[in-house]
C-alpha positions as CSV (number, residue, x, y, z in Angstrom):
1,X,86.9,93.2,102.0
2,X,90.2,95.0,100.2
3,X,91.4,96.0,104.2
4,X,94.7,97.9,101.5
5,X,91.8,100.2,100.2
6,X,89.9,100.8,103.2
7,X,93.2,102.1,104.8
8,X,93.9,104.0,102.3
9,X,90.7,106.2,102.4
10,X,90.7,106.0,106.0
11,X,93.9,107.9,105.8
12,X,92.0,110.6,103.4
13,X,89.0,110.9,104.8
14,X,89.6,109.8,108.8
15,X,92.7,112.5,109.0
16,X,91.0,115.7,107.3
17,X,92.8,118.9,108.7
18,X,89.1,120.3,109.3
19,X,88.7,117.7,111.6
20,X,91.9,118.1,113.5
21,X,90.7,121.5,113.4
22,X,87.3,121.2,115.2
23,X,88.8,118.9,118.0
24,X,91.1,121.9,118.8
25,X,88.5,124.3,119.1
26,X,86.2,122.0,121.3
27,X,89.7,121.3,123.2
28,X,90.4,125.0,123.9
29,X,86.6,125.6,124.2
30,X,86.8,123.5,127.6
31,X,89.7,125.4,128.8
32,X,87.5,127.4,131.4
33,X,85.5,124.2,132.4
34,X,88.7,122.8,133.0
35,X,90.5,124.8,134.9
36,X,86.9,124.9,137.5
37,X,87.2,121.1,138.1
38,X,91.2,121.6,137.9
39,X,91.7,119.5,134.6
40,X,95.5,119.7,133.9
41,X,96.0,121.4,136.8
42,X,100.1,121.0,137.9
43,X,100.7,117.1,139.2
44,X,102.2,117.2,142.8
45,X,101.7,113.5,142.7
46,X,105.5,112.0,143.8
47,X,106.5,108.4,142.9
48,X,106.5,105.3,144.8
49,X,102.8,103.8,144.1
50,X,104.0,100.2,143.4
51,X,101.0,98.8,142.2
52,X,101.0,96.4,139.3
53,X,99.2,98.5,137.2
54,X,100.7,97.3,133.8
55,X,101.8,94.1,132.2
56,X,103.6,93.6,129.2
57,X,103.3,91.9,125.6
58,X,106.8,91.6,123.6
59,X,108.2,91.3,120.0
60,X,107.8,94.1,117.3
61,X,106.1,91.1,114.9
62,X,103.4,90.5,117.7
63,X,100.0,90.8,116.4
64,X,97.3,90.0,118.4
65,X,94.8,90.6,115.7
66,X,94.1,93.3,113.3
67,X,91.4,95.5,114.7
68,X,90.1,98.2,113.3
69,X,89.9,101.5,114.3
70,X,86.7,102.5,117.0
71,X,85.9,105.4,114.5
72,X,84.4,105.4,111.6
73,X,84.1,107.9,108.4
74,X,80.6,106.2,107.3
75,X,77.2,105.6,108.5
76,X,77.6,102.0,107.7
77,X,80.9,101.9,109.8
78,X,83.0,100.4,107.0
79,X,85.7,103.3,106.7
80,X,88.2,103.4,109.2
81,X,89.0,106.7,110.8
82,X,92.6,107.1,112.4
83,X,91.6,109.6,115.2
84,X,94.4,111.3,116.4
85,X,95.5,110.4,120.2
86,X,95.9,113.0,122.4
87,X,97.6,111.0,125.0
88,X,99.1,107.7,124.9
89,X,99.1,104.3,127.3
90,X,102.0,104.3,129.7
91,X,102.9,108.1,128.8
92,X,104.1,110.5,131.5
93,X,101.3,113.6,131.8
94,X,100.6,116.9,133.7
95,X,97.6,116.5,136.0
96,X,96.6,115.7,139.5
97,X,93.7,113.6,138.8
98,X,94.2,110.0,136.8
99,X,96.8,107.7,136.8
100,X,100.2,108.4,135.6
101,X,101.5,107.0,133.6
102,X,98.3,107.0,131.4
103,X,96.4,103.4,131.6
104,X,95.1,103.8,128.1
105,X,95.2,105.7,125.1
106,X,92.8,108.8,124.6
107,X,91.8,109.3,121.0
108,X,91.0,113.5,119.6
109,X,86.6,112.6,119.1
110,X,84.0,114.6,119.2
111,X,80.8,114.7,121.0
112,X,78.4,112.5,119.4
113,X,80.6,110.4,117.3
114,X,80.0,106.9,117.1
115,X,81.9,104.6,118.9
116,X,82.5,101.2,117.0
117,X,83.9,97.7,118.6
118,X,87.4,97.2,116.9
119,X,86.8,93.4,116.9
120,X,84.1,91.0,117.0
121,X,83.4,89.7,120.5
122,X,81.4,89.6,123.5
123,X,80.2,92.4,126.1
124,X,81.0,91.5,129.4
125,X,80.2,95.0,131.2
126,X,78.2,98.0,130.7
127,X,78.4,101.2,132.9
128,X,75.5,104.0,131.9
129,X,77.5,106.5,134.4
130,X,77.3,109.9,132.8
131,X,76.9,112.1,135.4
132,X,81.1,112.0,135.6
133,X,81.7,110.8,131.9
134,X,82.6,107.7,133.1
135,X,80.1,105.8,131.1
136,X,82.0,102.8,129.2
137,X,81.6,99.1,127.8
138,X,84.0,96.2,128.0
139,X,84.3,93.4,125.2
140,X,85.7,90.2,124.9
141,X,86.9,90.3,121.8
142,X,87.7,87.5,119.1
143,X,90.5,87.8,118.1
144,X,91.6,84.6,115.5
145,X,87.5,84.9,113.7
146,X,86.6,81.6,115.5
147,X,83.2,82.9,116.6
148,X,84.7,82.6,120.4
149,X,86.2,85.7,122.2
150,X,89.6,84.8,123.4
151,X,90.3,87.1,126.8
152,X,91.4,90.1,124.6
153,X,89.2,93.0,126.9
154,X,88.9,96.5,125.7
155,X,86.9,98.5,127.6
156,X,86.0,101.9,125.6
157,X,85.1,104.9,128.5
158,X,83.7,108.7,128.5
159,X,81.1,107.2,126.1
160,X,77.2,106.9,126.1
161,X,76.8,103.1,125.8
162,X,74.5,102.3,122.8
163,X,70.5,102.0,123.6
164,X,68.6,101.4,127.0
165,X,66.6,98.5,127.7
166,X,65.7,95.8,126.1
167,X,66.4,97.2,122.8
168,X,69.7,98.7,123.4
169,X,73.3,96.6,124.0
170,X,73.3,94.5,126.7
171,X,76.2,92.0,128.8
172,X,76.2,89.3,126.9
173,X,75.4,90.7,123.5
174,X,77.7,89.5,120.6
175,X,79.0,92.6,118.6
176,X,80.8,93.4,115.4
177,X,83.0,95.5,113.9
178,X,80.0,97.6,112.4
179,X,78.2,97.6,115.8
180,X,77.9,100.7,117.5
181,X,78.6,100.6,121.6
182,X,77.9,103.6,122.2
183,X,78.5,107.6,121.0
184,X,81.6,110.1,122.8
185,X,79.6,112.2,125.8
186,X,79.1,115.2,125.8
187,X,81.8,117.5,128.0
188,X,81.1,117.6,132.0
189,X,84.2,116.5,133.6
190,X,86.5,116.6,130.6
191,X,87.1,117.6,127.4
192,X,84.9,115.0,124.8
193,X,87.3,112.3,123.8
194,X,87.4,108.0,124.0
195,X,89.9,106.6,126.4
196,X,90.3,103.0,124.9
197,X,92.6,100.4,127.2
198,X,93.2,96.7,126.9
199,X,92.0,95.7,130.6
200,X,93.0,92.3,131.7
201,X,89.8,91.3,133.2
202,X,86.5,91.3,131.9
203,X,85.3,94.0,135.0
204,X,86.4,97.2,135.8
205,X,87.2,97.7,139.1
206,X,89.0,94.9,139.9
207,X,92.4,95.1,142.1
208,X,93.8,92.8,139.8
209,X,93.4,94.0,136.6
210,X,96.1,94.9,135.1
211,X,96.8,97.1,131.5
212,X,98.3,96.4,128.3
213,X,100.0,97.5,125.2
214,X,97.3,98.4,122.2
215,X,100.1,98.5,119.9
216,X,100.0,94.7,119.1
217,X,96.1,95.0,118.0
218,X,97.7,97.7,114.9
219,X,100.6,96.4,113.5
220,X,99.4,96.2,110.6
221,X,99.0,100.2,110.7
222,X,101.2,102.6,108.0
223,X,103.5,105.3,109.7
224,X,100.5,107.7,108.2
225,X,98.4,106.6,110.2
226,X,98.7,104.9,113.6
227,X,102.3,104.3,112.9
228,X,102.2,100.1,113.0
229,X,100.1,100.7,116.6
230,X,103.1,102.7,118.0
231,X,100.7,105.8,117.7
232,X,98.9,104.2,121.0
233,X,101.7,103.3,123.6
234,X,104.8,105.7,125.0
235,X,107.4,102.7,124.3
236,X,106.5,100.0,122.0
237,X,107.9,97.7,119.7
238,X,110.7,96.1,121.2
239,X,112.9,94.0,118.5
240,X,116.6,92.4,119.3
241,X,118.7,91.2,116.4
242,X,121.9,90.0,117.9
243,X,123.0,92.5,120.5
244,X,121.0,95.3,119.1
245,X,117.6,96.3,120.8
246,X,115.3,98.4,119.7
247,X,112.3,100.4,120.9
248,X,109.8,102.9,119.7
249,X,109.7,105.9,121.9
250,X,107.4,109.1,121.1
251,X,104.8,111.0,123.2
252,X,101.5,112.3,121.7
253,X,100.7,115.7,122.1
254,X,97.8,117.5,121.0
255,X,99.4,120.9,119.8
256,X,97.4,124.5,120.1
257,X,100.2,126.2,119.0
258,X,100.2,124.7,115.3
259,X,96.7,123.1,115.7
260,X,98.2,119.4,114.8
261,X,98.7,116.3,116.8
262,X,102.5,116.2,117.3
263,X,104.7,113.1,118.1
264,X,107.3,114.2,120.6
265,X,111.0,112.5,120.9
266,X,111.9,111.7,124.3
267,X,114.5,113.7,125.6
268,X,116.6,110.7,126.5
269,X,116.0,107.0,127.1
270,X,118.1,105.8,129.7
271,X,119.1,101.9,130.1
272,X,119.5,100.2,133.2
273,X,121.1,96.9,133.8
274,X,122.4,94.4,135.6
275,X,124.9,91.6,134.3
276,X,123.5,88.4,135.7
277,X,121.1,87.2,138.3
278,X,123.1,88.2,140.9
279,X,124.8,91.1,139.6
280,X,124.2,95.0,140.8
281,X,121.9,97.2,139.1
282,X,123.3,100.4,137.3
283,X,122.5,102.7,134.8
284,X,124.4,102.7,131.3
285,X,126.5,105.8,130.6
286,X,125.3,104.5,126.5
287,X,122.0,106.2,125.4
288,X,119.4,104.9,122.9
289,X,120.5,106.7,119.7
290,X,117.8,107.7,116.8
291,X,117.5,104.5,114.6
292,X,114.8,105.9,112.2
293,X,113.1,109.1,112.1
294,X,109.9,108.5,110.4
295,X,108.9,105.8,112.8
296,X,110.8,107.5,115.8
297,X,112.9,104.1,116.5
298,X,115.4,104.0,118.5
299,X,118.1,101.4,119.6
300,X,121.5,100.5,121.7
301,X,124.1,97.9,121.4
302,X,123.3,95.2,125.2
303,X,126.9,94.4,124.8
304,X,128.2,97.8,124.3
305,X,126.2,99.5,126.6
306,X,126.7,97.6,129.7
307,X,130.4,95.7,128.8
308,X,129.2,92.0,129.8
309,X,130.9,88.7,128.1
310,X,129.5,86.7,125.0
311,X,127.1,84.1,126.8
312,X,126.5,86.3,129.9
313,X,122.6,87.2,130.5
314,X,121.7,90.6,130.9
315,X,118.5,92.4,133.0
316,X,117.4,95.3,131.5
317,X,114.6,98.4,131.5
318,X,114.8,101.3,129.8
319,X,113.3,105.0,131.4
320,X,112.3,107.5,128.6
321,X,112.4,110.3,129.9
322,X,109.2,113.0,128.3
323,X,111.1,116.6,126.3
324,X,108.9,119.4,127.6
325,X,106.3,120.8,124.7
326,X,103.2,122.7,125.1
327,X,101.1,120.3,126.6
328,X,103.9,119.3,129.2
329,X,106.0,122.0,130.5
330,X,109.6,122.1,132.2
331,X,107.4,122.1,135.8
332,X,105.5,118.6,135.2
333,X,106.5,116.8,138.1
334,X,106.3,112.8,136.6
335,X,108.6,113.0,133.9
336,X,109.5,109.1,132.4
337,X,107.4,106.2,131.4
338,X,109.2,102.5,131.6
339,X,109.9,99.6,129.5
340,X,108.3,96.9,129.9
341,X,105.6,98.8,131.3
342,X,104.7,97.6,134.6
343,X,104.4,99.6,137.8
344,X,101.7,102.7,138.3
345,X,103.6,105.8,139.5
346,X,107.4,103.9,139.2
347,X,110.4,105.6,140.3
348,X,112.9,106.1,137.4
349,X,115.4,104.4,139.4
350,X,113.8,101.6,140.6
351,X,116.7,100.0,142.4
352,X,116.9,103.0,144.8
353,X,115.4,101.8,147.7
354,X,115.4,97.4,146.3
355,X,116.2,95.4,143.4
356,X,113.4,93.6,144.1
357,X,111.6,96.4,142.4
358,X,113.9,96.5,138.9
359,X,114.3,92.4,139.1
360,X,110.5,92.2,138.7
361,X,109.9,94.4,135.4
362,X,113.3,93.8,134.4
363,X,113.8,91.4,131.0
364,X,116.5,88.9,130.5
365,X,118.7,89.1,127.2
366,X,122.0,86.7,126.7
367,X,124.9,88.3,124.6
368,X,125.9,87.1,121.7
């Protein structure tokens, strides 16, 4: 199958400003639900939840396969649909209840829709709770078209998993990319939408599982559409060539003013160093600077930002910090979203109170 043409009409038909329209009203339709069961309500959540909530997957070339898309313009779910995501994994957001950072991305579908496996693979959970939206399926997906799944989990929630019984999907089932797991559920608790998240365990639940990036599952994405998988994760896409790295920073915002899904600049991304294993951690009077505008890429000079030595190895994260727009006002408490992603709740600063703290998300780059 041409995947060039089925983009291409994805990006027609998937993206239709009806569509973007419909979401909307069903969004602002919830409004009073929401504000009963205090959905979006003002975060008074503080900082300092150390868990390792995230891990980390590197290098802007990175592909861990090329999935497609969980919605679908066809009945025979051929024709990719680019939904647009409301919120992305790892991005900073205004509400008391869920994590924040966001451990996933949440993608603008409608009640009913169909909700399609992006790879082939294996189910390895099924949870039929829908009393809280909190239905959802987890697959092991195959990733390299071997026939085996290769510990790639997504786990897709807020849906209605596909069947009951005997005759509907079941653990241990082995699904396709035209196999339907289920359909978006109808509003209770929130606002109709799919919440997809690459889980590193095949359970939900578990202390240890950890999230990751779903940018490396779409690189092969255009900028129209999901933006080579950048549309799905607050900072993505790291790149170094010599001393130059690079990052894609944006956050998603579903906009009522203009009735479009927005990608929002940071208002800064902040760099914070230390020059050698032993050195002190400090943050870098140098600031990412705009390296692209149609991809919203963004970069900095290691050696001119923190003023180490040719040969000398660097520690580095970076803190982009979320501009204010009509989904996240100037009063949103949790602010910034790190890179690599690591921590739930981090501290911007995480060498406030140890170093221990920064050391352990921190990556290593020599100067050249």
């Amino acid at each position: 199958m041409n995947r060039e043409r089925l983009d291409k009409k994805a990006a027609d038909a998937g993206q239709t400003m009806e569509k973007r329209k419909r979401v909307l009203r069903g969004r602002r339709a919830m409004l009073a639900v929401c504000a009963l069961l205090a959905c979006g309500a003002v975060s008074t959540v503080s900082a300092a939840d150390y868990g390792a909530r995230f891990l980390q997957q590197y290098g802007v070339k990175v592909s861990t396969a090329s999935a497609m898309t969980p919605a679908r313009s066809d009945a025979n779910g051929l024709m990719e649909s680019y939904a647009p995501v409301e919120s992305k994994t790892n991005q900073p957001r205004h509400v008391v209840s869920g994590t924040n950072p966001h451990n996933g991305a949440d993608l603008a579908m409608a009640s009913g829709e169909r909700v399609y496996a992006v790879l082939p693979g294996k189910v390895t959970e099924i949870k039929s709770d829908l009393s809280a939206q909190l239905g959802s399926v987890i697959v092991d997906h195959d990733t390299d078209g071997d026939g085996i799944p290769d510990g790639v989990y997504i786990q897709y929630v807020h849906i209605d998993p596909a069947g009951a019984g005997s005759t509907g999907l079941r653990v241990g089932d082995y699904v396709t990319e035209t196999t339907v797991i289920g359909t978006v559920d109808r509003a209770k608790r929130y606002n109709p939408h799919l919440h997809i998240q690459q889980v590193s365990q095949s359970r939900s639940g578990a202390s240890s599982s950890r999230t990751l990036p779903l940018y490396t599952l779409y690189r092969h994405t255009s900028s129209e559409t999901w933006n080579a998988g950048s549309d799905l994760d607050y900072l993505s896409a790291d790149w170094q060539s010599g001393n130059l790295l690079y990052l894609t920073a944006y956050a998603a915002t579903d906009n009522p003013r203009t009735q479009r899904y927005d990608r929002n600049a940071p208002a800064e991304i902040q760099l914070h160093y230390k020059i050698g294993p032993g050195g002190k951690w400090k943050m870098s009077p140098v600031r990412f600077s705009l390296y692209e505008a149609q991809t919203m890429r963004y970069r900095i000079d290691l050696r001119q930002a923190t003023g180490a030595r040719k040969g000398q190895d660097v520690y580095v994260y970076a803190a982009a910090i979320r501009a204010s727009d009509p989904t996240f006002p100037p009063s949103a408490a949790y602010r910034h979203g790190l890179w690599p992603q690591f921590y739930k709740q981090p501290d911007r600063v995480l060498y406030a109170v140890s170093s221990a703290r920064a050391d352990q998300v921190a990556r290593r780059f020599t100067i050249r």
